[in-house]
Every structure is written in C-alpha cells, then in structure tokens.
PDB file as gemmi writes it, atoms N, CA and C in Angstrom:
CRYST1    1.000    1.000    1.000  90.00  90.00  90.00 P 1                      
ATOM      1  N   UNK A   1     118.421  98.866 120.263  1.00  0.00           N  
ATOM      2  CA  UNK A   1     117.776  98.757 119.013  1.00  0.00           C  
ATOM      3  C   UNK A   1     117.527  97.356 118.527  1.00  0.00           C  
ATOM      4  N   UNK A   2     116.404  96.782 118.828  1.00  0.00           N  
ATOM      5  CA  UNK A   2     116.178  95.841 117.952  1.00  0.00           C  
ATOM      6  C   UNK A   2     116.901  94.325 119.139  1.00  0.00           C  
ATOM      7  N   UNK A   3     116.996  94.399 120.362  1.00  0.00           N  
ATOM      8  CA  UNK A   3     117.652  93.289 120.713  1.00  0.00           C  
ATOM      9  C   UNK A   3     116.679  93.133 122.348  1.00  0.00           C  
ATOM     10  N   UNK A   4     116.115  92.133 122.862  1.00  0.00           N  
ATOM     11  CA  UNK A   4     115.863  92.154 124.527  1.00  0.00           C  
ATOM     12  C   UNK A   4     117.003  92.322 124.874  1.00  0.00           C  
ATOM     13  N   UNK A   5     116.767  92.781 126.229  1.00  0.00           N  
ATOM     14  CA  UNK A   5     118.166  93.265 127.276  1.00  0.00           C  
ATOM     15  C   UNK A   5     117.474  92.710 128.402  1.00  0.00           C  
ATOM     16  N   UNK A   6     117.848  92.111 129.760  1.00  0.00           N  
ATOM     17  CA  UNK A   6     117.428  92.138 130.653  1.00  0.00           C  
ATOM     18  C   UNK A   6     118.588  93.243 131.865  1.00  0.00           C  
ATOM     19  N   UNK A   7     117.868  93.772 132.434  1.00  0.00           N  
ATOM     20  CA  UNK A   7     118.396  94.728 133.208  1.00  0.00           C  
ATOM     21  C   UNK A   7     119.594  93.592 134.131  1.00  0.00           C  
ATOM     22  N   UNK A   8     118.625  92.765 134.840  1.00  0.00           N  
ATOM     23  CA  UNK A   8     119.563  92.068 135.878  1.00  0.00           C  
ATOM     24  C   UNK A   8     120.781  91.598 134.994  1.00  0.00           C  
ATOM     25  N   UNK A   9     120.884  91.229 134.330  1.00  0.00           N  
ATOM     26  CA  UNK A   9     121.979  90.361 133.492  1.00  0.00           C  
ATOM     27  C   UNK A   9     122.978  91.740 132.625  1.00  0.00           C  
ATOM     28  N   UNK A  10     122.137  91.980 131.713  1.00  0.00           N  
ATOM     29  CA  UNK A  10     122.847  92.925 130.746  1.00  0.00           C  
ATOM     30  C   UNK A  10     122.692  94.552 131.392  1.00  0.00           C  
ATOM     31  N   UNK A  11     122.324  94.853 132.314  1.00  0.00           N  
ATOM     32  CA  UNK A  11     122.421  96.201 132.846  1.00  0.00           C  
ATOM     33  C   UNK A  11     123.041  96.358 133.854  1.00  0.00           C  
ATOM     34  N   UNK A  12     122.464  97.650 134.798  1.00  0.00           N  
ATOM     35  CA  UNK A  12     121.262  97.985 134.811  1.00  0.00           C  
ATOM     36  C   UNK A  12     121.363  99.370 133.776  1.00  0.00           C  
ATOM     37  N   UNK A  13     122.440  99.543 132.780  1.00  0.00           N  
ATOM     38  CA  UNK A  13     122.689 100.587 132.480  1.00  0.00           C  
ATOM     39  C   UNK A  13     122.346 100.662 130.780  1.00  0.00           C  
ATOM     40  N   UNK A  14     121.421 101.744 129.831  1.00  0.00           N  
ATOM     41  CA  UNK A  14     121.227 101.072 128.538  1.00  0.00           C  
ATOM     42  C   UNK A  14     120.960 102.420 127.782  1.00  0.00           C  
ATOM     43  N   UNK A  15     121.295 102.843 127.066  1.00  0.00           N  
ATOM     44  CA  UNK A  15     121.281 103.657 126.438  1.00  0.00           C  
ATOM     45  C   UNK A  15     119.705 103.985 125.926  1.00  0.00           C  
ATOM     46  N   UNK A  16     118.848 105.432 126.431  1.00  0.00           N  
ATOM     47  CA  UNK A  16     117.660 105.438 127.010  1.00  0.00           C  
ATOM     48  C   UNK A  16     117.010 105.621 125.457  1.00  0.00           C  
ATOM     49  N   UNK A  17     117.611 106.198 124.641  1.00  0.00           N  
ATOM     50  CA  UNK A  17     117.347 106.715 122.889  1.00  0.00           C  
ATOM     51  C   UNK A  17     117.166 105.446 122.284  1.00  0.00           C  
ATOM     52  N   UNK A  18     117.576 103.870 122.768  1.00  0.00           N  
ATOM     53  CA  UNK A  18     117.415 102.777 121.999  1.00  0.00           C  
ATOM     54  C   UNK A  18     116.177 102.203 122.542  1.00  0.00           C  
ATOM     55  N   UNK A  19     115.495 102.355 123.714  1.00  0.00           N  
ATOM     56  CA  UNK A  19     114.613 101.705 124.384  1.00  0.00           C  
ATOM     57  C   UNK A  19     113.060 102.014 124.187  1.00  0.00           C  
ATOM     58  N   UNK A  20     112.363 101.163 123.192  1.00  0.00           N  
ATOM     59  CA  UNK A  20     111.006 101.501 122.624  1.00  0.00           C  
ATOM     60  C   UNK A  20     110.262 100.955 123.966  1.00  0.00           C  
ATOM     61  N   UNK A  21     110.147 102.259 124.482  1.00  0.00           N  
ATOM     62  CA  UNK A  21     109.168 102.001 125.929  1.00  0.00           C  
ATOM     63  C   UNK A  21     107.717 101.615 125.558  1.00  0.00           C  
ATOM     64  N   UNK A  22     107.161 102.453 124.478  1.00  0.00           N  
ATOM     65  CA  UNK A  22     105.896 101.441 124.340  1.00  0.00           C  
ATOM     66  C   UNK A  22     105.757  99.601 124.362  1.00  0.00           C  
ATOM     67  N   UNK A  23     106.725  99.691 123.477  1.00  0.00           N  
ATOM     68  CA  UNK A  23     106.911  97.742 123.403  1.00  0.00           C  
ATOM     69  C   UNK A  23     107.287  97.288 124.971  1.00  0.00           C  
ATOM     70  N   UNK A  24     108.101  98.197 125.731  1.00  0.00           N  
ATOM     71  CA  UNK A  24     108.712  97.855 126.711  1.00  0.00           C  
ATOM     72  C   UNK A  24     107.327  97.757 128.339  1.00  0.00           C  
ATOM     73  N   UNK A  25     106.325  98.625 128.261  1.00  0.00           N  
ATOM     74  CA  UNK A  25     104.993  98.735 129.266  1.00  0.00           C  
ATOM     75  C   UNK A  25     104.217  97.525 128.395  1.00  0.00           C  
ATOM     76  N   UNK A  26     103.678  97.305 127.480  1.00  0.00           N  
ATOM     77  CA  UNK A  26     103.389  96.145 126.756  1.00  0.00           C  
ATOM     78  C   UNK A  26     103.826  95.364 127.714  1.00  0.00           C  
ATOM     79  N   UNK A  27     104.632  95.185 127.592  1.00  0.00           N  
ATOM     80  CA  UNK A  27     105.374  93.608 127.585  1.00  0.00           C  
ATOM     81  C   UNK A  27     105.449  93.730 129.113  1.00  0.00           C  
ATOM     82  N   UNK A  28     105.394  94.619 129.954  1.00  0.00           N  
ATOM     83  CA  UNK A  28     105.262  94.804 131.389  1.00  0.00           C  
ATOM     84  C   UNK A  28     103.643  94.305 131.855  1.00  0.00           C  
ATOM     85  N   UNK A  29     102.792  94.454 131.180  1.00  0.00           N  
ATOM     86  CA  UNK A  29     101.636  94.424 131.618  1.00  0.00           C  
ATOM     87  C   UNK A  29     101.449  92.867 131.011  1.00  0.00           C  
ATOM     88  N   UNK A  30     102.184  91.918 130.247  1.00  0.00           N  
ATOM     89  CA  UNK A  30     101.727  90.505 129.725  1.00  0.00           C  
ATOM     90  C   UNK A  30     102.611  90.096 131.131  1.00  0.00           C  
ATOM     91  N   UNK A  31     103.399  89.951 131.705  1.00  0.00           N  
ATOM     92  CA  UNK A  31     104.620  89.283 132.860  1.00  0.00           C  
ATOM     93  C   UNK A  31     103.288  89.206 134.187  1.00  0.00           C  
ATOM     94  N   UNK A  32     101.986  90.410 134.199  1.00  0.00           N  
ATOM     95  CA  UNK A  32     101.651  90.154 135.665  1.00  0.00           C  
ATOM     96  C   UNK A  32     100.381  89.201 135.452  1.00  0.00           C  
ATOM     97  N   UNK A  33     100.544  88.618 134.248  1.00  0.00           N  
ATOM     98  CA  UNK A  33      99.834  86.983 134.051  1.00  0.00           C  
ATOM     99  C   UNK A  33     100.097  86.012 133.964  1.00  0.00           C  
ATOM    100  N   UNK A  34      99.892  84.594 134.478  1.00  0.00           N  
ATOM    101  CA  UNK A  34     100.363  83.621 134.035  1.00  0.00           C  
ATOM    102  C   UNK A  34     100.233  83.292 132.751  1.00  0.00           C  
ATOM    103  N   UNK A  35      99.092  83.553 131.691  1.00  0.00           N  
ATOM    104  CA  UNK A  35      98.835  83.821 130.656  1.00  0.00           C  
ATOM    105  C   UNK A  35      99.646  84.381 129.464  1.00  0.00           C  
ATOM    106  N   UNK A  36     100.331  85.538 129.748  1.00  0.00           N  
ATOM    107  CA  UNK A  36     101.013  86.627 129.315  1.00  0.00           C  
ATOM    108  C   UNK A  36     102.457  86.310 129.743  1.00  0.00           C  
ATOM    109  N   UNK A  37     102.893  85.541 130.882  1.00  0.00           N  
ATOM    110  CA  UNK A  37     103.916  84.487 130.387  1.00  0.00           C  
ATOM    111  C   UNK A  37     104.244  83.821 129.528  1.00  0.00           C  
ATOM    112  N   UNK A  38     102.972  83.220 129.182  1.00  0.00           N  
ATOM    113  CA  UNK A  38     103.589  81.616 128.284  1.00  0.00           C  
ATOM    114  C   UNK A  38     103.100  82.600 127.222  1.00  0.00           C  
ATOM    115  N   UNK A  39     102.416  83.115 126.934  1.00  0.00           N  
ATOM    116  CA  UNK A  39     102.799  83.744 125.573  1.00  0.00           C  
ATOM    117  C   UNK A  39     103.797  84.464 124.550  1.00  0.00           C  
ATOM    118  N   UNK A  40     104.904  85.141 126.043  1.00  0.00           N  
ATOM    119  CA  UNK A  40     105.998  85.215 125.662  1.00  0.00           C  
ATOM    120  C   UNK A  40     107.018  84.672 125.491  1.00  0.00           C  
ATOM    121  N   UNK A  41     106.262  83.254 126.563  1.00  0.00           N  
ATOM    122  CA  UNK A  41     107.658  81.927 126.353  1.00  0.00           C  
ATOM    123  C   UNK A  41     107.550  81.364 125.515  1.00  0.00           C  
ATOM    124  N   UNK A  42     106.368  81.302 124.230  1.00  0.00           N  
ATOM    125  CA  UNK A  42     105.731  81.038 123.264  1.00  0.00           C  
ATOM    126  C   UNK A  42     106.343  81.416 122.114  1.00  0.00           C  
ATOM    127  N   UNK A  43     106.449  82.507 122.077  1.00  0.00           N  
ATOM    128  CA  UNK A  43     106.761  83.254 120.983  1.00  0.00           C  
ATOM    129  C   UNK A  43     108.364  84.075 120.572  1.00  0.00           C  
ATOM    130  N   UNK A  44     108.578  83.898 122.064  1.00  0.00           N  
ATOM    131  CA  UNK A  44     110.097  84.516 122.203  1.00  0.00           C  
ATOM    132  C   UNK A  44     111.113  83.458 122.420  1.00  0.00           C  
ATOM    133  N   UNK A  45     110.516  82.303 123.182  1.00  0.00           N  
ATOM    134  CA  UNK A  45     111.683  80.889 123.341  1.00  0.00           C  
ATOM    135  C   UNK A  45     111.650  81.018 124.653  1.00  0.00           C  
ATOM    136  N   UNK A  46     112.992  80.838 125.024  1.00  0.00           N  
ATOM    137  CA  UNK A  46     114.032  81.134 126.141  1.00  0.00           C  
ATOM    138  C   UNK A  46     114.860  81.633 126.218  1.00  0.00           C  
ATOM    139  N   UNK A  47     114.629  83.721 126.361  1.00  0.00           N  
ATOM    140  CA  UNK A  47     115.547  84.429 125.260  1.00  0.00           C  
ATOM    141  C   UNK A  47     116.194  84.697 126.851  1.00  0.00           C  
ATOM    142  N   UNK A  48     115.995  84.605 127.881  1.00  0.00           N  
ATOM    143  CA  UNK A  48     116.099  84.934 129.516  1.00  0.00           C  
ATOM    144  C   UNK A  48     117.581  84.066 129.917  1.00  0.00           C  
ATOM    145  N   UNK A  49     118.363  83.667 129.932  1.00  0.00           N  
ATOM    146  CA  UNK A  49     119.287  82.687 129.552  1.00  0.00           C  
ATOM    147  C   UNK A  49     120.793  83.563 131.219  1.00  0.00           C  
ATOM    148  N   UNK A  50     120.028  84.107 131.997  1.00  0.00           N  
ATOM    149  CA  UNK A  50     120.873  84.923 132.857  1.00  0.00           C  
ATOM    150  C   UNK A  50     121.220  84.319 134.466  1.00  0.00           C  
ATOM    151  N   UNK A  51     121.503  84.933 135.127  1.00  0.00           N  
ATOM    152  CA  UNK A  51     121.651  84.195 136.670  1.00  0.00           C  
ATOM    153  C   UNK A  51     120.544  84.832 137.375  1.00  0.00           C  
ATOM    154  N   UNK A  52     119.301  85.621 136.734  1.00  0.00           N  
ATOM    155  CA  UNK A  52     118.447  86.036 137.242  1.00  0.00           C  
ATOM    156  C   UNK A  52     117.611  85.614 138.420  1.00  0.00           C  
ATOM    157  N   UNK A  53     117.153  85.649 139.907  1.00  0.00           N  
ATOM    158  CA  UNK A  53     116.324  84.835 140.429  1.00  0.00           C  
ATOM    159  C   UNK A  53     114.601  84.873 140.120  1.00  0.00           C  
ATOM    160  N   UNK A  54     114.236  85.862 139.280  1.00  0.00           N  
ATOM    161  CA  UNK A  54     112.974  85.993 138.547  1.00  0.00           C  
ATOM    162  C   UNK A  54     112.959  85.105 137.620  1.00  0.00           C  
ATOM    163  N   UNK A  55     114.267  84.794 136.737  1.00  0.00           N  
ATOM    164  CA  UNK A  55     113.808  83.173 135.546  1.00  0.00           C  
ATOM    165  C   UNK A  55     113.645  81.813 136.677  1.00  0.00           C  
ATOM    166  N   UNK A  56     113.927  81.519 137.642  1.00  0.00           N  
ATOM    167  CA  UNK A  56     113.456  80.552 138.536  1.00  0.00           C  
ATOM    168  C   UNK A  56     111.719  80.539 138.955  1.00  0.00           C  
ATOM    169  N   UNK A  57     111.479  81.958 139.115  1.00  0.00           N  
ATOM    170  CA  UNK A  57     110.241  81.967 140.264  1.00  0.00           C  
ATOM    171  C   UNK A  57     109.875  82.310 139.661  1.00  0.00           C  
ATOM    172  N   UNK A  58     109.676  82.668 138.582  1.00  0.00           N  
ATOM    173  CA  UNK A  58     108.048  83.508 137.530  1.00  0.00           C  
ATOM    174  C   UNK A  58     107.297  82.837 136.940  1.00  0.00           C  
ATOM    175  N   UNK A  59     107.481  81.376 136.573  1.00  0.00           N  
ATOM    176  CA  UNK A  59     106.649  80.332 135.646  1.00  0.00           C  
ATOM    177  C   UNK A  59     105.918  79.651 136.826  1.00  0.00           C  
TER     178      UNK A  59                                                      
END                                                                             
C-alpha cells in the first residue's frame, strides 16, 4: 500500500491485495524505454537502492 517494493531486494513474496497492478503494467511499459527510464529517475529519485544487477545495467 502506498510504498515501491522491488521484488529482487524486498521479495519475491508481497501480499497480492496491496499491489495496484494497474500502476504496476504502467510503470512496466515506461522501463522498456530509455525515455521512460529517466522519467522515472526523474520523478522518483533513486528509490532502487538494492544489490540488484538490473540497477547496474538498465541506464
């Protein structure tokens, strides 16, 4: 409710009743742009803060 989660870091497990999947395909379809990256790195910061190997290779 109300918080990003990243699966790799904070999952893979999340309680499915809190997860606004509309916001969640959104925000799936801005990641397969370089565009739709920086707009979220824009607007969201650097909320990604995990041992993820996708925060290395996605920018």
């Amino acid at each position: 409710g109300g918080k990003i989660r990243f699966a790799c870091v904070d999952g893979p497990e999340f309680d499915g009743h809190l997860v606004n999947f509309d916001e969640a395909m959104k925000r799936q379809q801005l990641y397969k742009t370089q565009e739709g990256r920086a707009y979220l790195k824009e607007k969201e910061g650097d909320t990604h803060k995990g041992n993820c190997e996708l925060s290395d290779g996605a920018e």
